[in-house]
C-alpha positions in Angstrom: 33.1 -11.2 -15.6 32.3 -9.5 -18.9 33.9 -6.2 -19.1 36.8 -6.8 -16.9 40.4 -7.3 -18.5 40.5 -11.3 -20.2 37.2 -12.5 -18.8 35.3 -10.5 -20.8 35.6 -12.7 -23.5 34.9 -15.7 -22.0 31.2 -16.9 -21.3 29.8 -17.0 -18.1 28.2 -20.6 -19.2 32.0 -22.1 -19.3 32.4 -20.3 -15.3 29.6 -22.0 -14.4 29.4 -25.4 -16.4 31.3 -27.5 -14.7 29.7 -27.1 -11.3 26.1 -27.3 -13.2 26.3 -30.5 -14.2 28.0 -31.6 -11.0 25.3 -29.9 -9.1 22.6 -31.8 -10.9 24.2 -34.8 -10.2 24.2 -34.4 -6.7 20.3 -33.0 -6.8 19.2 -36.6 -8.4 20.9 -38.3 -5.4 17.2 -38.2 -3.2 17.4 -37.6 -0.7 20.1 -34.5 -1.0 21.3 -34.0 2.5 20.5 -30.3 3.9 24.1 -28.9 4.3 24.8 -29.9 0.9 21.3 -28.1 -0.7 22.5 -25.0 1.5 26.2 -25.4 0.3 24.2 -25.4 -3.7 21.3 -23.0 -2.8 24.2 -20.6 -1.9 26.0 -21.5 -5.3 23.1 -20.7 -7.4 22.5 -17.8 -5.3 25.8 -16.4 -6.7 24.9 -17.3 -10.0 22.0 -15.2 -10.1 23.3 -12.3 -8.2 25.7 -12.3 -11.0 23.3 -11.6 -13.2 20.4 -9.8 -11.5 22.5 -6.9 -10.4 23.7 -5.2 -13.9 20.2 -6.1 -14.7 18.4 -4.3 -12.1 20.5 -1.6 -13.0 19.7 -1.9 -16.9 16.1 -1.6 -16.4 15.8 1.1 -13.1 18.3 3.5 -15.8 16.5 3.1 -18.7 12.9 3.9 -16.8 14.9 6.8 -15.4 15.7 8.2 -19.1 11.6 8.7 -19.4 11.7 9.7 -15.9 14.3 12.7 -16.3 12.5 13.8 -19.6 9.9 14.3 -17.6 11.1 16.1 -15.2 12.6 18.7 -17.5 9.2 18.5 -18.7 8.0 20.0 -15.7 9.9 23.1 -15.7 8.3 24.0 -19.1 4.8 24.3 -17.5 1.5 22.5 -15.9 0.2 21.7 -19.3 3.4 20.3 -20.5 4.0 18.3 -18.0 0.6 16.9 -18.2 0.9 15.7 -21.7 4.2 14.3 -21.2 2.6 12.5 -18.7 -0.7 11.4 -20.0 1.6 10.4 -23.3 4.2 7.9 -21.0 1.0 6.1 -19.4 -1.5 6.2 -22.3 0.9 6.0 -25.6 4.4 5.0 -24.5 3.2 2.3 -22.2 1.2 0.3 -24.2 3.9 0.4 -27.1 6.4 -0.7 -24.1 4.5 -3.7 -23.0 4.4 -4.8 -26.7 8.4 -4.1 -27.4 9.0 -5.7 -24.0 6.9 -8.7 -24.8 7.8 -9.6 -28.1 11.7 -9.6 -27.0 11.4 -12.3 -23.9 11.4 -14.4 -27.2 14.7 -14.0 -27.5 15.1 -14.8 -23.7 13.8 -17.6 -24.4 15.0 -19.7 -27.7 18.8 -17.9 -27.2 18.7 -18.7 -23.1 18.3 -22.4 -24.1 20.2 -22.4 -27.5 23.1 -20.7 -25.2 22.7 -23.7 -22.5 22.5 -26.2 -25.5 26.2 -24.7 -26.6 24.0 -23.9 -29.8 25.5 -20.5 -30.6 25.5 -19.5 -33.9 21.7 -20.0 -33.9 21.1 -17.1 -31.3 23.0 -14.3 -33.8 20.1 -15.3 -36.5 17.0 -15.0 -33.7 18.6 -12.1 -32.5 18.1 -10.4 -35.9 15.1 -12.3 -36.6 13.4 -10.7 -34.1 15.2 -7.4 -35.1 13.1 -7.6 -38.4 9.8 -8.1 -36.9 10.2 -5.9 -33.9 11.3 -3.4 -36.0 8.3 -3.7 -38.5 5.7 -4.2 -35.8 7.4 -0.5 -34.0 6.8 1.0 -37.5 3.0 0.0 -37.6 2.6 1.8 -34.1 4.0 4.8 -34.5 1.1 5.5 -36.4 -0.8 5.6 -33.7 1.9 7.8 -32.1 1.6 10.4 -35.0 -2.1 10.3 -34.6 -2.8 9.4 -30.8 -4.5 13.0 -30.1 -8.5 11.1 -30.4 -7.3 8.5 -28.3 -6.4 11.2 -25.3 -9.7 12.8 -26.1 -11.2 9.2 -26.1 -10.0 8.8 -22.4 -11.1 11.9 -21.0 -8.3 14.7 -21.9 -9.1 18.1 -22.7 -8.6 19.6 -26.0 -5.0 21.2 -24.4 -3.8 18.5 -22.8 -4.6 16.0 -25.8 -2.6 18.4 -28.4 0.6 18.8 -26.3 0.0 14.6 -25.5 -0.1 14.4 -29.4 2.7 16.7 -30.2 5.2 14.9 -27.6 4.5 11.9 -28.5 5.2 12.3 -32.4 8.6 13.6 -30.8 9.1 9.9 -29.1 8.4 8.3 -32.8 12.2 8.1 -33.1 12.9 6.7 -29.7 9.8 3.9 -30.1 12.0 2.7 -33.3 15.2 2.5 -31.3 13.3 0.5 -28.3 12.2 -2.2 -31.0 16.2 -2.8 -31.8 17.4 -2.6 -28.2 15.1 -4.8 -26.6 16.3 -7.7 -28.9 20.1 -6.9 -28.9 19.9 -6.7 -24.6 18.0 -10.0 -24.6 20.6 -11.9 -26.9 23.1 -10.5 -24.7 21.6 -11.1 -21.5 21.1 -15.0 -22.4 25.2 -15.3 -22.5 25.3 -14.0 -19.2 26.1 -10.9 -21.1 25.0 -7.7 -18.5 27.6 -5.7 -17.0 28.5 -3.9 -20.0 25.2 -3.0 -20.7 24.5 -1.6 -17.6 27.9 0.7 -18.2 26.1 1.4 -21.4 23.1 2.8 -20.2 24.5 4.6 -17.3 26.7 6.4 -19.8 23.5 7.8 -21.9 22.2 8.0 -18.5 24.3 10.7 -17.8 24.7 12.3 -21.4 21.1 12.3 -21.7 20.7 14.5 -18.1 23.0 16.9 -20.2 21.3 17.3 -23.5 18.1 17.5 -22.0 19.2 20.3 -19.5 21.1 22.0 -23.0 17.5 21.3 -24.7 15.4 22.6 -22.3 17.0 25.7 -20.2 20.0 26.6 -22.9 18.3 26.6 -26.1 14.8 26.3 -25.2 13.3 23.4 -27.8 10.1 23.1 -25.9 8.3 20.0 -25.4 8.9 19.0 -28.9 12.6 19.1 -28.6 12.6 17.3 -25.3 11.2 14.4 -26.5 13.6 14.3 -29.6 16.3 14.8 -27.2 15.5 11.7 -25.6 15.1 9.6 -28.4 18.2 10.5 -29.6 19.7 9.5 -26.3 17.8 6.2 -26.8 19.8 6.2 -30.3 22.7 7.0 -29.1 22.3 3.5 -26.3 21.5 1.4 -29.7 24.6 2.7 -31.4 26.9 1.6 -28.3 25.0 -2.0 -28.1 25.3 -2.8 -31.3 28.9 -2.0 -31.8 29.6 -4.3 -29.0 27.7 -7.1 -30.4 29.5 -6.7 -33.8 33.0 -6.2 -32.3 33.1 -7.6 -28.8 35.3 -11.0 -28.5 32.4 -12.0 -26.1 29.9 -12.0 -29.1 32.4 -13.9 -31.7 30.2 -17.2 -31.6 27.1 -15.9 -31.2 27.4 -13.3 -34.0 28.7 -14.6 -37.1 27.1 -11.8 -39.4 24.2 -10.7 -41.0 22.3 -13.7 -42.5 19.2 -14.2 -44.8 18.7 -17.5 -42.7 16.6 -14.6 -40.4 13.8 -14.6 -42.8 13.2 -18.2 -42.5 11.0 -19.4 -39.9 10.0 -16.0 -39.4 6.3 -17.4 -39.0 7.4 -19.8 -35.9 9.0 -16.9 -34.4 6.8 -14.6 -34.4 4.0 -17.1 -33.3 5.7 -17.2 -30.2 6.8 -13.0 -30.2 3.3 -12.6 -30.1 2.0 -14.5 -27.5 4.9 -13.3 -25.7 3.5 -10.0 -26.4 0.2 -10.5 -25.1 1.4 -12.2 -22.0 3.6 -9.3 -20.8 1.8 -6.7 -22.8 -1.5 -7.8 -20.9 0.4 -7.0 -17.4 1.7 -3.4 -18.6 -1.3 -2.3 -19.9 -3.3 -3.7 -16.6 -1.8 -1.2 -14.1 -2.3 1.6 -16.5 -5.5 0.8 -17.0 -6.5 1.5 -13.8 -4.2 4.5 -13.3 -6.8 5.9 -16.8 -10.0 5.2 -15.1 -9.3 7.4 -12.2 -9.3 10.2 -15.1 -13.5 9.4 -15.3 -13.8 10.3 -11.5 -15.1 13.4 -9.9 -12.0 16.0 -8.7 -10.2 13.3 -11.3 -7.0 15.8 -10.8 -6.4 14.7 -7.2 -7.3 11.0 -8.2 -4.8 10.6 -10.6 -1.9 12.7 -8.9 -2.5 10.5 -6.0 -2.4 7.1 -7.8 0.2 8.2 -10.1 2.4 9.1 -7.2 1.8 5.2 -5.7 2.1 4.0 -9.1 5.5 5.6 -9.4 6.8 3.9 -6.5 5.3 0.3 -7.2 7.4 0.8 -10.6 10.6 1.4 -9.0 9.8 -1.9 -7.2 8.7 -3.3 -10.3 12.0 -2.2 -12.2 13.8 -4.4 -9.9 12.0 -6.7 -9.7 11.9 -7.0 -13.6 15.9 -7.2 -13.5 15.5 -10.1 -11.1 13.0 -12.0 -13.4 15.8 -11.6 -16.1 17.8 -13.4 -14.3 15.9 -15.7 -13.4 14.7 -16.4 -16.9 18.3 -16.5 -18.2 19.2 -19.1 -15.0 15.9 -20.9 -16.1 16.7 -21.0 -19.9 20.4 -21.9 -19.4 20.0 -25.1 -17.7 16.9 -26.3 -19.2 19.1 -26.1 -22.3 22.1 -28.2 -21.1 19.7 -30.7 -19.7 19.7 -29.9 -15.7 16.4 -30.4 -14.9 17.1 -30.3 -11.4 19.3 -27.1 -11.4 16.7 -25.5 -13.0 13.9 -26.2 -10.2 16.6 -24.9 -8.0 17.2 -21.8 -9.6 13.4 -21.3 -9.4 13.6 -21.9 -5.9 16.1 -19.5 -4.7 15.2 -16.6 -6.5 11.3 -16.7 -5.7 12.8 -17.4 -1.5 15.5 -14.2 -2.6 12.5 -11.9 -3.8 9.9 -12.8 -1.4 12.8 -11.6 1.4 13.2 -8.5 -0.5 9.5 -7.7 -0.9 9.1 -8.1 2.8 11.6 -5.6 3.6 10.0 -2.7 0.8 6.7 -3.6 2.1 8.0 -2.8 5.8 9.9 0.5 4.8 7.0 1.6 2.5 4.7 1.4 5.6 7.6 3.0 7.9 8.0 5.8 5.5 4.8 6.6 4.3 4.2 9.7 5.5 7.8 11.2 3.9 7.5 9.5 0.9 3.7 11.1 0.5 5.2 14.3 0.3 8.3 14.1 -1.7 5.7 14.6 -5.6 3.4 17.2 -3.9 3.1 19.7 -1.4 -0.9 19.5 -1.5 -2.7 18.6 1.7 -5.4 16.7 -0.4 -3.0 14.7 -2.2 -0.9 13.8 0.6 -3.3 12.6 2.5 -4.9 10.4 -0.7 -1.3 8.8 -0.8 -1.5 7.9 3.0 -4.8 6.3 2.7 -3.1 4.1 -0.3 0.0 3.4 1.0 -1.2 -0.5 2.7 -2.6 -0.6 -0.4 0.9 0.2 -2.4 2.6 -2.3 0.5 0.5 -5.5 -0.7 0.7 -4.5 -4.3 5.0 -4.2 -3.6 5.0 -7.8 -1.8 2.8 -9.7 -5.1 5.5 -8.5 -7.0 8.0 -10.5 -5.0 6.3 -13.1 -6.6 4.4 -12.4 -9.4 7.0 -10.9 -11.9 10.0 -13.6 -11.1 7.2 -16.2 -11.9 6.9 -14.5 -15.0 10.9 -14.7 -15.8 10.5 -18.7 -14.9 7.7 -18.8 -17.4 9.8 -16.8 -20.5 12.8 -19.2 -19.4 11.0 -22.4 -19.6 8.9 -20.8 -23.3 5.2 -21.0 -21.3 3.9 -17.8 -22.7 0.9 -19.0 -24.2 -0.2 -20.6 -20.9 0.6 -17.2 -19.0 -1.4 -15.4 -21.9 -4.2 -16.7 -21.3 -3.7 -16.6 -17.5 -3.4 -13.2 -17.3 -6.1 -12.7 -19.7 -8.4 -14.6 -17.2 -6.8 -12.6 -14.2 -6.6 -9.2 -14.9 -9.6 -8.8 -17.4 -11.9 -11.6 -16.5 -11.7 -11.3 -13.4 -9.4 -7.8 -11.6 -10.7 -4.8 -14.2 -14.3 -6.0 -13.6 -14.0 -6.4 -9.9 -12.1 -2.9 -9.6 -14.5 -1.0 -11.7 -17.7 -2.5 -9.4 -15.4 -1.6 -6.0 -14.8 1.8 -7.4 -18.3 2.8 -9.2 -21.0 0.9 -8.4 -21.0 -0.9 -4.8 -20.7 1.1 -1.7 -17.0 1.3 -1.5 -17.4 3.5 -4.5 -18.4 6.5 -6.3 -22.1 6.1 -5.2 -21.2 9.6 -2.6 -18.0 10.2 -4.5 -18.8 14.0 -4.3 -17.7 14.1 -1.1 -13.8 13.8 -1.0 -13.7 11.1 1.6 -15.2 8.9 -0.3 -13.2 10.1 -3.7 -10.1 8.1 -1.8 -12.4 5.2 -0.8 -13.1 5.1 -4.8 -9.7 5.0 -5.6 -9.0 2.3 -3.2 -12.4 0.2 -4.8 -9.9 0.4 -7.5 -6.9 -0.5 -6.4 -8.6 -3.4 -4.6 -9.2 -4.9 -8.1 -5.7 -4.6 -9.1 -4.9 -6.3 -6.3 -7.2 -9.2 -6.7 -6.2 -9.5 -10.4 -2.5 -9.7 -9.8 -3.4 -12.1 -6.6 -5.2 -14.6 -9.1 -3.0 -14.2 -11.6 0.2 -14.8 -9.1 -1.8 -18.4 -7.4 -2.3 -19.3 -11.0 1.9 -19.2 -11.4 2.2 -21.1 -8.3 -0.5 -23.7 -8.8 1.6 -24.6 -12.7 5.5 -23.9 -11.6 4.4 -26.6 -8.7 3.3 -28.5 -10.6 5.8 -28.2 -13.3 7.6 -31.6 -14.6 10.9 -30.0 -15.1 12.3 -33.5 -17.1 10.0 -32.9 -19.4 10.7 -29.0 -19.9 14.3 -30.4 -21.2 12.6 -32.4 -23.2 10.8 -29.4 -25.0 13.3 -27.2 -24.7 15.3 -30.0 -26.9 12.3 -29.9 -29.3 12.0 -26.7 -29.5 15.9 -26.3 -30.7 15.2 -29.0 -33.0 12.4 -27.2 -34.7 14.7 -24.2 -34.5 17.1 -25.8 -36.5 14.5 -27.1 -39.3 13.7 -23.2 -39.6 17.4 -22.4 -40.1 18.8 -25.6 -42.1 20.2 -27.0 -39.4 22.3 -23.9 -38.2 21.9 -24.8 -34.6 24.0 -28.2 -35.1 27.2 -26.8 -34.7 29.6 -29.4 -32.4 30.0 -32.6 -33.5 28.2 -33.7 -30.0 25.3 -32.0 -31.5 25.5 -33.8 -34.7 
C-alpha cells in the first residue's frame, strides 16, 4: 500500500484491476452462484477496508484538532469556552459544510477519471477546484471577521458574541487552509491515496496538542492565540500534503504541474462544486440548526449543554461514518469509471450491509453505556439526567447514519448531487426543521409548560424528533433512487461526463492510445 517501501508508488487501481474486471465478468453471468458472490462480497470487502480505515482516521483526527482547541479553551474560562464553542457550531460549521461540499467534486470527476486510467486530467481539477475553493473561503471569512451580529442574531449575549467574534477572526487563517486541503485529500483519496494522509494528520495531531499546550499554559496567548495556533497547525497539514503531491512517485501521473488549462471550464466545475455544496452543506448545517434553536428555550443553558453533549457523540459516529462514505464514493467512482457496472452495485452493497452492522453495535453500546457516557462532559445532576432522557434518541439518530451518510458517498461517486440537493432540501427543511420546531414549541410535546424542567427535556426531544424524521425521509429517499439506480447507464454518464471534461481541457483527459 501507499507509504510502505516500493508499493507506495504504485496505484492501488493496478492491485485491484485485474480482479475488477474479472469480477464483473462473473457478476453478468445471472444467476451468480452464492459461494462465488460470498467469495467477491468478501473481495470488495477488502477493497474497501483498504480504504475506509486511513479514512476514518483522516476525518476523526482532523475533528479532533477543533476538538483539542477547545479543550485548551476551556481552561481559559466559562466565557471562553463558550465562544469557542458557539463559534465551532454557528461560524466554523456552516463554512465546513460548504468547504466539504464543494470538494466531493473532486471525489467525483478524479474517482472516475482515475477508473477511466485518465490521469493527467485529475492534476488540473485538483487545482481547478483549488482556485475556486480558495476564492469562495476568501468571500467567507468576511463573515468570520464580522460574525459578532450574527451571534447576537441567534440569541448570544453581548460577552459571549465578542469573544465568538474575536475567536473566530483567529480561525480566518485556518478557514483558508481547509479550502486547499479538502481538494488535495480528495485528489488523493480517488488513487486510493490515504495512508499517508492519515500519518499526516496524526503528526499535526500531535504537534498541534503541543503548541496549543505552549500557547495556552506557557505563554498565555488567550483565546486569540489559541485559535491562531490551530490554524497554523492546519497550515502546517497543507504544507505536508502538498509536498507529497508535488514530490511523491505515487502522484507522478496525476500531477504533471501547474497548468492554465485550470481556468477553463471553470464554469462546468463549479456548477457542479456548488450543488455539491448545497447537498452536503444542507446536511451540516441541519444538525446545527437544531443544536441553535435550543438557545431560544427557557433555562437555554441546560438545553444546549445537554444536546451538545449528544451531538458530540453522534459526530464521532458521524466522523466514521464520513470516512466510510469516502470509501465508498472512491469504490463507487473507480469502477463506474472503468466500465464495471456490476462491481459498482456490489461495492454499494457491501458497504451499506458493513455500516448497517456497525450501527447496530453503537446503537447497542450507546444504550448499554448511557448512563457513563452522560457523565463524562458534566458533573451536573440536571444535565445528566437531560442526556439520559436523549440517549434512545441519540441511538436511532447513530443507526440512520449507518445508512444515510454512505448513501451520500454512493451519490458523490456516481455525480448525483443535484438530485440529493434537492432531496435534502425537501427532507430536512420542507419537511424535519418544520416538524421539529411544532414538536418542540407549539404542540403538547413542547414548550407550551416548558417552565417546568420536565418538560424543558420533553422540548428538546420535540426537537430532536424532527431531526429524526428529516434524516429518516431524507435516508428512504436514498434508498427509493440507489434501488432503483440503472448502474449501465451511470457508466454511460460517467463516460460523458469525462468526455465533456476533456472538451473543457482540450482534450487533456485522452491520454493512452486506448482512449484515443
Amino acid at each position: 500500500m501507499e507509504g510502505d517501501g516500493d508499493a507506495a508508488t504504485a496505484p492501488l487501481l493496478d492491485f485491484i484491476d485485474d480482479q475488477s474486471a474479472a469480477s464483473e465478468e462473473l457478476l453478468r453471468r445471472e444467476p451468480v452462484p452464492f459461494d462465488v458472490l460470498s467469495r467477491l462480497a468478501l473481495w470488495e470487502a477488502g477493497n474497501l477496508w483498504r480504504i475506509s480505515w486511513a479514512s476514518i482516521l483522516i476525518t476523526l483526527f482532523s475533528f479532533t484538532l477543533s476538538l483539542v482547541t477547545q479543550m485548551f479553551v476551556g481552561h481559559l474560562g466559562e466565557l471562553e469556552l463558550a465562544g469557542a464553542s458557539i463559534t465551532n457550531i454557528g461560524i466554523q460549521g456552516l463554512a465546513y459544510g460548504i468547504m466539504l461540499g464543494m470538494s466531493t467534486a473532486v471525489q467525483t470527476v478524479c474517482g472516475q477519471a482515475y477508473g477511466a486510467r485518465r490521469y493527467r486530467a485529475m492534476g488540473v481539477v485538483c487545482q481547478r477546484a483549488l482556485v475556486l475553493q480558495f476564492v469562495t473561503a476568501v468571500a467567507i471569512a468576511f463573515f468570520y471577521w464580522y460574525s459578532g451580529p450574527f451571534l447576537r442574531l441567534i440569541g448570544q449575549t453581548e460577552d459571549v458574541a465578542v469573544a465568538g467574534q474575536l475567536y473566530a477572526r483567529g480561525l480566518v487563517p485556518q478557514l483558508l487552509a481547509f479550502a486547499l486541503f479538502c481538494p488535495m485529500q480528495r485528489f488523493l483519496q480517488a488513487q486510493n491515496i490515504v495512508n499517508p494522509v492519515a500519518y499526516m494528520v496524526l503528526a499535526v495531531l500531535v504537534f498541534h496538542i503541543f503548541i496549543s499546550w505552549l500557547a495556552v499554559f506557557v505563554l498565555s496567548f488567550g483565546l486569540l492565540g489559541a485559535a491562531l495556533t490551530l490554524s497554523f497547525s492546519w497550515w502546517v497539514l497543507v504544507a505536508l500534503t502538498w509536498a507529497y503531491i508535488i514530490w511523491s512517485p505515487a502522484c507522478k501521473e496525476t500531477w504533471t504541474g501547474l497548468s492554465m488549462l485550470a481556468f477553463r471550464g471553470l464554469l462546468g466545475y463549479a456548477k457542479l462544486a456548488f450543488a455539491s455544496a448545497v447537498m452536503l452543506a444542507l446536511e451540516v448545517w441541519y444538525v446545527q440548526g437544531f443544536v441553535l434553536l435550543t438557545g431560544f428555550l427557557p433555562n437555554s443553558e441546560i438545553a444546549l449543554d445537554s444536546l451538545s453533549i449528544c451531538i458530540n457523540y453522534w459526530n464521532w459516529d458521524f466522523q466514521i461514518m464520513l470516512g466510510l462514505s469516502y470509501a465508498a464514493s472512491i469504490r463507487v467512482g473507480n469502477e463506474l469509471g472503468a466500465g464495471h457496472p456490476k462491481v459498482a452495485r456490489l461495492s454499494v452493497m457491501v458497504v451499506v450491509t458493513a455500516s448497517i452492522a456497525f450501527s447496530i453495535l453503537a446503537t447497542i453500546v450507546v444504550m448499554a453505556l448511557r448512563y457513563p457516557l452522560s457523565t463524562l462532559y458534566t458533573s451536573s445532576t440536571t444535565v445528566i439526567e437531560a442526556v439520559i432522557a436523549l440517549m434512545p434518541l441519540l441511538a436511532i439518530s447513530i443507526f440512520l447514519n449507518g445508512i444515510q451518510p454512505i448513501l451520500s458517498g454512493v451519490a458523490v461517486g456516481s455525480g448525483w448531487q443535484v438530485i440529493v440537493a434537492y432531496v435534502n432540501v425537501g427532507a430536512y427543511y420542507i419537511i424535519g426543521l418544520p416538524i421539529g420546531c411544532i414538536l418542540g414549541f407549539k404542540t403538547s410535546l413542547g414548550a407550551a409548560r416548558s417552565d417546568d424542567q420536565l418538560h424543558l427535556f420533553v422540548v428538546i426531544q420535540g426537537i430532536w424528533w424532527g431531526l429524526i424524521i428529516g434524516v429518516a425521509v431524507q435516508t428512504v429517499a436514498l434508498i427509493v433512487i440507489t434501488a432503483r439506480t440503472n448502474w449501465d447507464s451511470e457508466v454511460e454518464k460517467a463516460i460523458e461526463r469525462l468526455r465533456r471534461t476533456a472538451a473543457d481541457e482540450g482534450g487533456v483527459l485522452v491520454v493512452d492510445d486506448d482512449d484515443v
